[in-house]
N, C-alpha and C positions, 0 to 999 in steps of 0.2 A: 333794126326794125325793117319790115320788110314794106314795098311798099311799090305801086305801081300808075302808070302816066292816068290821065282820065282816058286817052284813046285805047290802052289797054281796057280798061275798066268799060268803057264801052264794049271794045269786041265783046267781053262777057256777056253784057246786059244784051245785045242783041243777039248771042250766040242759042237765047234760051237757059245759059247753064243758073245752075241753080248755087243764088250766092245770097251771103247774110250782109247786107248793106245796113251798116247805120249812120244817118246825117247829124251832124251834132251842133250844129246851128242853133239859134234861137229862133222862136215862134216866129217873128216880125220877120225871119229873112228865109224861113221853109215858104212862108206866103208868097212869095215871087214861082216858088216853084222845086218841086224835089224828083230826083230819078224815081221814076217806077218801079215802085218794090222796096224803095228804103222806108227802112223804120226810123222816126224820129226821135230821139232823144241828147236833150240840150246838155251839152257838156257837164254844168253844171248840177245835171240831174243824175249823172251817169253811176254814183255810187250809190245811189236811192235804189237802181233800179238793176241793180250787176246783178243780183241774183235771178231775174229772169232771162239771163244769156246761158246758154247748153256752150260747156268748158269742153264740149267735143268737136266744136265746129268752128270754122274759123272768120271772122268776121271783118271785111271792108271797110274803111270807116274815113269820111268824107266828110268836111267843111264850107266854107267859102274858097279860104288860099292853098290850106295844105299845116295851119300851123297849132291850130287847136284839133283837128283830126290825128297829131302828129302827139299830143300831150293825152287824146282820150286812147290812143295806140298803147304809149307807155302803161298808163294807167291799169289799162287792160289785159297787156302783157305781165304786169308786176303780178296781177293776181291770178293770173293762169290761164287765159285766153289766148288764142293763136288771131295777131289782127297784120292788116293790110292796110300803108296808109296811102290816099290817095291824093300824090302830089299833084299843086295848083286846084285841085278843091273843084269848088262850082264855076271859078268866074274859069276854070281854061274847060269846061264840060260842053261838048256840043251837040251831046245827044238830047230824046225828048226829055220832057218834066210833067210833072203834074202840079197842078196845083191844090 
């Protein structure tokens, strides 16, 4: 699995480039705050909702720590998506958020 620091993940987010960020948090903990530009969807939603991810693009994918971003990785991998996980999550993140 491939997977990258949050301060990599940051370069990105402020480099401008253009990346498929998904948070996979639950509701109660996106409300403190999520990177601008991720889409949210709660781990447990994740096979509800796979077929609105394009199988041609590769997508980032961020929690709190790194360990359920780390299982919606597999997930996503097994069915044929190209993902990015991003270890230590939100709590090591220092860039903005939104709420």
């Amino acid at each position: 699995m491939k997977s990258i620091t949050t301060d990599s993940l940051q370069e990105l987010v402020e480099s401008g480039r253009d990346i498929n960020l998904i948070d996979v948090r639950e509701a109660e903990e996106v409300a403190y705050g999520m990177i601008p530009g991720a889409v949210h969807i709660p781990l447990g939603q994740l096979p509800e909702q796979f077929d609105e991810l394009d199988k041609s693009k590769e997508y980032h994918v961020i929690c709190k720590a790194g360990g359920r971003s780390a299982m919606a990785c597999d997930y996503l991998a097994n069915n044929g998506i190209q993902t990015v996980n991003i270890e230590g999550g939100m709590m090591d993140w220092d860039g903005e958020v939104i709420a």
